[in-house]
DOZA-268699 format. One record per residue (C-alpha): chain; residue number from 0; x, y, z. Coordinates in nm, 3 decimals, m for minus. Layout:
N
REC  tordo  bati       c1       c2       c3
REC      A   NUM        X        Y        Z
...
***
This chain:
407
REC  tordo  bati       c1       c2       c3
REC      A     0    1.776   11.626   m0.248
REC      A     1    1.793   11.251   m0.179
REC      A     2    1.988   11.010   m0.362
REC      A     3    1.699   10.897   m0.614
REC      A     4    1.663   11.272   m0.689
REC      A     5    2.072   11.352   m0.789
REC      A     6    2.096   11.099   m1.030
REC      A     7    1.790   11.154   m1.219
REC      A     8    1.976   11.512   m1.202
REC      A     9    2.259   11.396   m1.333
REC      A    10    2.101   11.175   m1.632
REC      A    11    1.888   11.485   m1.731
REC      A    12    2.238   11.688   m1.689
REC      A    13    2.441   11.423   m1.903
REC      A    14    2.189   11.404   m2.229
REC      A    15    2.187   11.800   m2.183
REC      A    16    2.584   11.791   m2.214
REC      A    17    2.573   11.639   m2.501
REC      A    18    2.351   11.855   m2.719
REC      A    19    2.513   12.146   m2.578
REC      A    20    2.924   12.060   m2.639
REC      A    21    2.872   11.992   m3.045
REC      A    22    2.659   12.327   m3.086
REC      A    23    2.913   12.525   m2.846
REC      A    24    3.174   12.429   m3.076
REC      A    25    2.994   12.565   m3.382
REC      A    26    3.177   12.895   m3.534
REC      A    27    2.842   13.052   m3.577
REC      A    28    2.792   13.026   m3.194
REC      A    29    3.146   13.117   m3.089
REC      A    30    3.129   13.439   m3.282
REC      A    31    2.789   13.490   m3.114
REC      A    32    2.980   13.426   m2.805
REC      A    33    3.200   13.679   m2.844
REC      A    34    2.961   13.980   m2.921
REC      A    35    2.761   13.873   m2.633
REC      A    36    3.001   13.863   m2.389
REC      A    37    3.132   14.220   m2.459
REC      A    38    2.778   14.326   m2.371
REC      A    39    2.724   14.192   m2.083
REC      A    40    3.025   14.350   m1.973
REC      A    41    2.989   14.677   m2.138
REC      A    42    2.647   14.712   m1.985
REC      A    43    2.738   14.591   m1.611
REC      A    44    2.977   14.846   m1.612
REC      A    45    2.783   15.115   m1.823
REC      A    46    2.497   14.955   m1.577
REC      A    47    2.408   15.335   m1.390
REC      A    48    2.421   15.504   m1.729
REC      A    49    2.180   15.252   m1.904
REC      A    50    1.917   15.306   m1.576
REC      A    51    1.898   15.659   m1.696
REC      A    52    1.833   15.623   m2.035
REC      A    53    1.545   15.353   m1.962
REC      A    54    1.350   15.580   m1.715
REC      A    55    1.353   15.808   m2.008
REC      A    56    1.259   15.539   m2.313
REC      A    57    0.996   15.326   m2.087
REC      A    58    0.818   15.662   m2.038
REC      A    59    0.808   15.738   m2.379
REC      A    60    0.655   15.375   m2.454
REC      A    61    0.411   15.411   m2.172
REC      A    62    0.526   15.137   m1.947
REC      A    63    0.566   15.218   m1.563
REC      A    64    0.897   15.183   m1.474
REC      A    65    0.998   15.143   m1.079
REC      A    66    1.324   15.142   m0.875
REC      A    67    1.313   14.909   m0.605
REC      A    68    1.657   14.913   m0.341
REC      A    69    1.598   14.595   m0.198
REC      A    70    1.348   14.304   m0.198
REC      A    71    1.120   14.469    0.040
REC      A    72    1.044   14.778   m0.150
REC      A    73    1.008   14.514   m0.500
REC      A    74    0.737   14.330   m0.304
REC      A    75    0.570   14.670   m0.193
REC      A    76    0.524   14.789   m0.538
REC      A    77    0.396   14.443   m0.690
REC      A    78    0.145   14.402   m0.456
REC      A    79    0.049   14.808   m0.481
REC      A    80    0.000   14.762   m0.848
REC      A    81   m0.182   14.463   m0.786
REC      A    82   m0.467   14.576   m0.522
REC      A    83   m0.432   14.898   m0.749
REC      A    84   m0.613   14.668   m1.021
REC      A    85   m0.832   14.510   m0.831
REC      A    86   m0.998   14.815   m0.714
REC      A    87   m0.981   14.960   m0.991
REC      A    88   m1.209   14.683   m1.198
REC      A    89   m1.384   14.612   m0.895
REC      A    90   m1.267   14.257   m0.876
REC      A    91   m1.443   14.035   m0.612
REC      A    92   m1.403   13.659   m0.488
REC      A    93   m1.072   13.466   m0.540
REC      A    94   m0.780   13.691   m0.728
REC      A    95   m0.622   13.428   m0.959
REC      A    96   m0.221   13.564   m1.087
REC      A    97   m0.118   13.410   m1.401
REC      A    98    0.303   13.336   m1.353
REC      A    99    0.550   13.265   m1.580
REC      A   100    0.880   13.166   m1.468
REC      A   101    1.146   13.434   m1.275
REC      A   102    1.447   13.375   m1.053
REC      A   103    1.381   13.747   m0.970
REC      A   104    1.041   13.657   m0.829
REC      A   105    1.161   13.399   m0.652
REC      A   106    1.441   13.628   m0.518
REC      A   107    1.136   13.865   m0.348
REC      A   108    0.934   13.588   m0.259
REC      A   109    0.634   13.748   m0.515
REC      A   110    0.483   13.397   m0.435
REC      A   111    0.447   13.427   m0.098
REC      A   112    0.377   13.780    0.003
REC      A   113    0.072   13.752   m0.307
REC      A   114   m0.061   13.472   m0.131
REC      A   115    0.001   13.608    0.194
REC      A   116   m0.266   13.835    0.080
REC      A   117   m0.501   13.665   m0.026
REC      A   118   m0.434   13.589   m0.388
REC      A   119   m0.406   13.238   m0.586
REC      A   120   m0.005   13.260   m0.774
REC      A   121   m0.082   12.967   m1.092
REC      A   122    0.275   12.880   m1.218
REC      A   123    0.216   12.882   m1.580
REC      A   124    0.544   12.677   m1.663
REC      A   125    0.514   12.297   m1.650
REC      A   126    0.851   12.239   m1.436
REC      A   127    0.734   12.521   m1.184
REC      A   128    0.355   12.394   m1.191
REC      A   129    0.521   12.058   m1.122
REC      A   130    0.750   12.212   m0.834
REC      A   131    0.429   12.385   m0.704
REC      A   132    0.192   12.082   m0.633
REC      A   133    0.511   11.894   m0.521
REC      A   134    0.447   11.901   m0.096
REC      A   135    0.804   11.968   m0.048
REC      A   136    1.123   12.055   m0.121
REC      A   137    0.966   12.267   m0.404
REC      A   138    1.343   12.431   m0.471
REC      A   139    1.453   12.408   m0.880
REC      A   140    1.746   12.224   m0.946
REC      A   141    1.821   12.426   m1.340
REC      A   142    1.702   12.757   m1.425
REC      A   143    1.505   12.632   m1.761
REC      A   144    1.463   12.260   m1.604
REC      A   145    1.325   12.323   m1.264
REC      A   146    1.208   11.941   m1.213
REC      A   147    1.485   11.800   m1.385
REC      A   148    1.574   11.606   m1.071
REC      A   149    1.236   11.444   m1.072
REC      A   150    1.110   11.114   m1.303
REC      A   151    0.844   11.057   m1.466
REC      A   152    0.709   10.835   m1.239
REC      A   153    0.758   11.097   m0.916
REC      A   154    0.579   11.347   m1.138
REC      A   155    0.280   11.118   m1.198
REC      A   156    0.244   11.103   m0.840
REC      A   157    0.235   11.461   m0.737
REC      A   158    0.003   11.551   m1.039
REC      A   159   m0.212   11.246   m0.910
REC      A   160   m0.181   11.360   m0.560
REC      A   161   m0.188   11.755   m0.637
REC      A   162   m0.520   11.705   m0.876
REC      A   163   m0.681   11.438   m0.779
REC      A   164   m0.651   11.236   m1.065
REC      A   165   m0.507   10.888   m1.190
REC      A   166   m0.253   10.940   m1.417
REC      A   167    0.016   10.726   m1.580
REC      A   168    0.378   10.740   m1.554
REC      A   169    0.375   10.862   m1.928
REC      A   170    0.464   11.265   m2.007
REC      A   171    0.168   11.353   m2.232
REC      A   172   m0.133   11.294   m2.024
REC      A   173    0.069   11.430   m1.764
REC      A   174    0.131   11.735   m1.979
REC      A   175   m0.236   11.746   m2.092
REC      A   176   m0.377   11.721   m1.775
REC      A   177   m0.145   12.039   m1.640
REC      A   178   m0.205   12.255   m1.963
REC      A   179   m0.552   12.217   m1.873
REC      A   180   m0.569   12.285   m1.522
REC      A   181   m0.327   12.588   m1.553
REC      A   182   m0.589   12.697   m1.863
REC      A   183   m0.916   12.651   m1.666
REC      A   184   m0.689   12.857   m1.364
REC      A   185   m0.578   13.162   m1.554
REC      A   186   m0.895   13.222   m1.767
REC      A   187   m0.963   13.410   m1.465
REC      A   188   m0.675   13.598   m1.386
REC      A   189   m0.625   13.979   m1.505
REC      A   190   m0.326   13.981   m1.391
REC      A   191    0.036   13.845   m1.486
REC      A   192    0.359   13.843   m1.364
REC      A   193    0.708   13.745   m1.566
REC      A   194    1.096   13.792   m1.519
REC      A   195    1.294   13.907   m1.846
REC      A   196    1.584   13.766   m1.998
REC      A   197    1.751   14.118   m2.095
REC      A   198    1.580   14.445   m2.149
REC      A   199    1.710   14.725   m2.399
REC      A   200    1.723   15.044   m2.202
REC      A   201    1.778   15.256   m2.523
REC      A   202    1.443   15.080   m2.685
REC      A   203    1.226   15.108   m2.418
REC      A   204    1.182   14.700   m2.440
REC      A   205    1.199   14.383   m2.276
REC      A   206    1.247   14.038   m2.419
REC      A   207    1.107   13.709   m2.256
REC      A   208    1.225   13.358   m2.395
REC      A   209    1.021   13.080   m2.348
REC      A   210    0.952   12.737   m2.534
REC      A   211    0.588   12.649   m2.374
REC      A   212    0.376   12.949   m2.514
REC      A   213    0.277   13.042   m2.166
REC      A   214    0.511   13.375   m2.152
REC      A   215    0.201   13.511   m2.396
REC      A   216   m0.091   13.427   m2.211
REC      A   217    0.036   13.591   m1.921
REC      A   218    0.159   13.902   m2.059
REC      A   219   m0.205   13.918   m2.252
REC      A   220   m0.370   13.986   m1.880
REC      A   221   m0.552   14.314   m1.836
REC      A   222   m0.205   14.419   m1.635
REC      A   223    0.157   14.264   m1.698
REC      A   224    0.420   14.302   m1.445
REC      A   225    0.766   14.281   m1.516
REC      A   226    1.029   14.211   m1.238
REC      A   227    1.390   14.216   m1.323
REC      A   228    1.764   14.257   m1.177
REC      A   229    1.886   14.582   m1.290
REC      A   230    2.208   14.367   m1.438
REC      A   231    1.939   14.316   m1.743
REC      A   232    1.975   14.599   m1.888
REC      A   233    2.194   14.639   m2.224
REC      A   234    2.155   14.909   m2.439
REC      A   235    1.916   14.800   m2.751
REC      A   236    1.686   14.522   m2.877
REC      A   237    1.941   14.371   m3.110
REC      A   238    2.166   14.318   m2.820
REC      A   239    1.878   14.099   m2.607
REC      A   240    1.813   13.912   m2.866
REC      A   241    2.193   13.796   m2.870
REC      A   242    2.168   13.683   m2.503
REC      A   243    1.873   13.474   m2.608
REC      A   244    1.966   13.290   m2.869
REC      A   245    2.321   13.221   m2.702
REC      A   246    2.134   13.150   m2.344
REC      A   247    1.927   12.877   m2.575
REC      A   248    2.202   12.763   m2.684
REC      A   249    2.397   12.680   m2.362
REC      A   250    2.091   12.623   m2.129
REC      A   251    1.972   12.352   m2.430
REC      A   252    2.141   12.260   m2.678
REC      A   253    1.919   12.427   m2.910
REC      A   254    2.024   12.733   m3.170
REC      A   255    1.701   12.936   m3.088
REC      A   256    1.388   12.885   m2.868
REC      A   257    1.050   12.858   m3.003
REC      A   258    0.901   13.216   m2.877
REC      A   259    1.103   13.535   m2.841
REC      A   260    0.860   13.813   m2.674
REC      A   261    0.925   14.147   m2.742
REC      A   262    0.685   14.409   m2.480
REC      A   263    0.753   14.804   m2.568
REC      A   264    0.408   14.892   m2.457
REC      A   265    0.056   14.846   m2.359
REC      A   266   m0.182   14.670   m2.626
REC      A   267   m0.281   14.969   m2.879
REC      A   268   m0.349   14.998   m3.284
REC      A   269   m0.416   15.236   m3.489
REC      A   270   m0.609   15.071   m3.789
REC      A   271   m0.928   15.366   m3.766
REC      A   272   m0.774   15.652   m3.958
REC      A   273   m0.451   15.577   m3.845
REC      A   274   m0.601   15.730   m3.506
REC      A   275   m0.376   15.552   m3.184
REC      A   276   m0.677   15.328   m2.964
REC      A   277   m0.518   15.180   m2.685
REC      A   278   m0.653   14.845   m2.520
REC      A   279   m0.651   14.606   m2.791
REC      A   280   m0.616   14.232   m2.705
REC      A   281   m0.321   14.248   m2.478
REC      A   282   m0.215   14.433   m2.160
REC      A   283   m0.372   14.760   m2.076
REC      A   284   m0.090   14.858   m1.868
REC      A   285    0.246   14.703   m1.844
REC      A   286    0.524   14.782   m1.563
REC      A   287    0.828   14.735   m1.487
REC      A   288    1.015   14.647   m1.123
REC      A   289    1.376   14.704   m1.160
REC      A   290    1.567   14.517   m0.875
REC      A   291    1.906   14.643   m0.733
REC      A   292    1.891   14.470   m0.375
REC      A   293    2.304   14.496   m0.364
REC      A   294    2.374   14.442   m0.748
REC      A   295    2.478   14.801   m0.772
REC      A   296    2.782   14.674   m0.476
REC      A   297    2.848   14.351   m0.673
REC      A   298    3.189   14.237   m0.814
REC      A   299    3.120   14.323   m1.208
REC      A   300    3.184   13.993   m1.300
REC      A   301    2.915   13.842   m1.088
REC      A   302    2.645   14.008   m1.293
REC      A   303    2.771   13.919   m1.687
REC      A   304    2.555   13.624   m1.577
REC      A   305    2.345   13.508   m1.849
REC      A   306    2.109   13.228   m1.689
REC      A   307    2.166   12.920   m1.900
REC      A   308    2.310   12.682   m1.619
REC      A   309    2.565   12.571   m1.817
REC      A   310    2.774   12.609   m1.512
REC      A   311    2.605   12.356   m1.270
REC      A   312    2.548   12.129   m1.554
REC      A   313    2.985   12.082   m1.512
REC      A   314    2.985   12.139   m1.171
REC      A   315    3.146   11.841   m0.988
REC      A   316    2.998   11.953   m0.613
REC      A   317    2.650   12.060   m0.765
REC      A   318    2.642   11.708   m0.910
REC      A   319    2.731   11.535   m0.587
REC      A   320    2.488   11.757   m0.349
REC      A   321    2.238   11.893   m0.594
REC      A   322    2.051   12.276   m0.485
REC      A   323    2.177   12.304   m0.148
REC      A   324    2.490   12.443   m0.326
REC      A   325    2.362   12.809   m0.424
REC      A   326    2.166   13.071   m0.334
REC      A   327    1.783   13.067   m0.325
REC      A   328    1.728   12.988   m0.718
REC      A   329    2.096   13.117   m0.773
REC      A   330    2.210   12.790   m0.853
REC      A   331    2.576   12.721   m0.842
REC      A   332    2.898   12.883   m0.755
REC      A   333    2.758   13.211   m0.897
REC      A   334    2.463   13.225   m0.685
REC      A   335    2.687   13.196   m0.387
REC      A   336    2.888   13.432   m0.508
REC      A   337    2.582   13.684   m0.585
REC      A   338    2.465   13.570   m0.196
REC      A   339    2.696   13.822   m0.032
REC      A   340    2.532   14.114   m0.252
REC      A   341    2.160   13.985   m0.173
REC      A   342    2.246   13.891    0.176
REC      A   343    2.590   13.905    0.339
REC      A   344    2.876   13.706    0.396
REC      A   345    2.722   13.467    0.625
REC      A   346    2.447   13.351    0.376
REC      A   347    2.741   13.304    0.109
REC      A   348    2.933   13.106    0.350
REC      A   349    2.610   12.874    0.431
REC      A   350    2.552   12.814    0.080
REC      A   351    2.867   12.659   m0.020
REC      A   352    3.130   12.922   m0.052
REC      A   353    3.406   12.676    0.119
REC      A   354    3.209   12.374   m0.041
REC      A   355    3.387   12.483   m0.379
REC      A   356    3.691   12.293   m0.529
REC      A   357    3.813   12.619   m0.701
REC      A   358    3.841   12.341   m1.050
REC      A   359    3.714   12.610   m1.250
REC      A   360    3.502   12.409   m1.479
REC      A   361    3.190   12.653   m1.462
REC      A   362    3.441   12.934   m1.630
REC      A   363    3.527   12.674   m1.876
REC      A   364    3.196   12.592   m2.013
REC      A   365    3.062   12.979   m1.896
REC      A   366    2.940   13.106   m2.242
REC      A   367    3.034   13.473   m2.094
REC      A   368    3.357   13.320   m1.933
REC      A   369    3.247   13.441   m1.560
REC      A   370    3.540   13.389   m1.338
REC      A   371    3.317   13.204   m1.068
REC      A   372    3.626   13.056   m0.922
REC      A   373    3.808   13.358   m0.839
REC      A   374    3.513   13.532   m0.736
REC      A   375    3.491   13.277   m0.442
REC      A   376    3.822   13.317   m0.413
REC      A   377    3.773   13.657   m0.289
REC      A   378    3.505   13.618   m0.112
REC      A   379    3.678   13.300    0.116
REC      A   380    3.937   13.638    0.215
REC      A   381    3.580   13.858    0.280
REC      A   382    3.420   13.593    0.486
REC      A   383    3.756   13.504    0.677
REC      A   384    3.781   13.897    0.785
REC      A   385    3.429   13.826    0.881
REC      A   386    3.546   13.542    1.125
REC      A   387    3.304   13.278    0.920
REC      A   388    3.620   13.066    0.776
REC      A   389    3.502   12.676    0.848
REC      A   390    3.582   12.536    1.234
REC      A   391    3.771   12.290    1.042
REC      A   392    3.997   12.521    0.878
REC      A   393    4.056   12.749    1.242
REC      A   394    4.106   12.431    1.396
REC      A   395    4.410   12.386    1.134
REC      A   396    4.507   12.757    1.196
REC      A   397    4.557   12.723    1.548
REC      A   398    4.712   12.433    1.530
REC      A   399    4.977   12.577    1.337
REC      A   400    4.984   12.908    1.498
REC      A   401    5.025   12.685    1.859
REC      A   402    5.196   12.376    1.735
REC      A   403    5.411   12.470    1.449
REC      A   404    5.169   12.178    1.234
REC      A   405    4.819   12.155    1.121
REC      A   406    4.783   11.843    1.342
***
């Protein structure tokens, strides 16, 4: 991120602040607080137990459910089920994939290994549309304001350059002009692709959050795939719909988002003699892609991780240096942390895990109160074991060990 780029960040971040500290501070949301942060940690650690019971309760509601280890078995299955579809309606010339927004996409690179194959992904958000026609550096710098770093103007010019067109620096036409494109794009798709904000393994359910309306286009496609970290899972509905009104809350300074989607099954009704007819308006088949790719080996505490960003919003290093402090779209001192489960030590070490000044702001304004700090405390000891401590800091070591001073 260049200069221009971290303080348009940091405007973005500072109006954001101030939307979200009033509303934190509300009793309503402080008691919501509270009951959502004993689930998240009730279900990390009851995480194994609630698998169980979902393989069960998707079943019954006759969505797919699929354990993938790691990343590579994730992308195997999505792009099984996919070719599965397309030969299945016989679909010929360019394969369009309707996509709504998922750091657990980006985590398996569903992007790249689709297209890698042939297919056209169409981001259906506006930030990741944005972030897609942008010619580099296409990285998000928030997880619900992925072109937050960028202005108005800089977005004029990669919709102008990315579509061909001559837009103004002013956000509606710019927004038209996307909602149309995107539109016109995924008219043809039969196939969509989304993350999930929490899933209720006891329901058989998973919830989406979204504020654009795009969330239901793409789970309308002939065939809805669902990819999400196993740390989603909490035991009932009720329960993900507590994580999304308090992740609105801290990721905007809003009490609740505009769409809440609820998916415990393929399209069906029953309104012909109460007889069940399956293949309404919506999906024919949904599935679900449960990720563990090292969350199962994970600190507990790295995984009561609700995905508002309230934590790199306070960051004082992520507002200096932007992305490049994090993981992949793991943004923050968290993502690092979560690095070492993905990857290894090395990878959380590259990200920023000796960038950190250990201030513990992000725990102070963590809705769930993750202990980010003292996670990277930890893992400075792992990586050190490792023999990936800083050449700065051995050079200090030594110096001592030989010298009896650092210098």
């Amino acid at each position: 991120m260049n200069e221009k780029e971290l303080e348009s960040m940091r405007k973005v971040f500072n109006n954001l602040k101030h939307k979200i500290e009033p509303l934190s501070e509300s009793p309503k949301i402080q008691k919501l607080r509270d009951r959502v942060t004993e689930i998240r940690r009730e279900s990390v650690k009851n995480n194994r137990e609630l698998l169980e019971i979902a393989k069960e309760s998707f079943n019954d509601n006759d969505i797919d459910l699929f354990y993938a280890e790691d990343e590579e078995k994730a992308r195997e299955i999505l792009l099984r089920l996919v070719n599965e579809e397309i030969e299945s309606h016989e679909l010929e010339g360019e394969i369009y994939i309707a996509k709504s927004k998922s750091n657990t996409l980006r985590e398996i690179d569903a992007t790249g290994i689709l297209e890698e194959n042939g297919m056209t992904v169409v981001e259906t958000d506006l930030g990741d549309r944005i972030l897609q026609l942008k010619e580099e550096d296409k990285s998000p710098v928030h997880p619900t304001g992925p072109a937050s770093h960028l202005t108005v103007e800089d977005i004029a010019d990669i919709i102008n350059k990315g579509m061909d067109l001559n837009l103004p620096a002013t956000p509606r036409p710019i927004m038209e002009a996307v909602r149309e494109d995107v539109l016109s794009l995924i008219e043809k798709a039969y196939i969509g692709i989304s993350g999930s904000n929490a899933i209720a393994a006891e329901d058989g359910s998973i919830l989406m959050v979204h504020n654009e309306g795009n969330i239901s286009i793409v789970q309308s496609k002939k065939l809805h795939i669902v990819v999400a970290g196993i740390d989603k899972l909490v035991p009932t509905i009720e329960d993900c719909v507590s994580i999304a009104k308090l992740e609105t809350a801290y990721a905007t300074g809003k009490p609740v988002t505009s769409y809440m989607n609820i998916v415990s099954g393929p399209s069906k009704t029953a309104d012909i003699e109460k007889k069940l007819l399956k293949n309404m308006y919506g999906a024919e088949k949904v599935a679900l892609i449960l990720l563990d790719n090292g969350r199962s080996q994970a600190m507990e505490e790295a995984l009561w991780c609700i995905g508002c960003g309230n934590c790199i919003v306070s960051c004082p290093v992520y507002n200096i240096i932007g992305n490049s402090f994090g993981y992949h779209s793991y943004l923050g001192g968290r993502g690092i942390a979560l690095a070492k489960y993905l990857k290894d030590n090395k990878v959380s070490v590259d990200s920023g895990l000796y960038m950190c000044t250990l201030c513990g702001n992000c725990t102070e304004n963590c809705p769930v109160a993750t202990p980010t700090y003292r996670m990277l405390e930890k893992l400075r000891n792992s990586s050190q074991k490792d023999n990936l401590s800083r050449n700065q800091h051995k050079k200090i070591r030594d110096n001592i060990k030989d010298n009896g001073s650092p210098y």
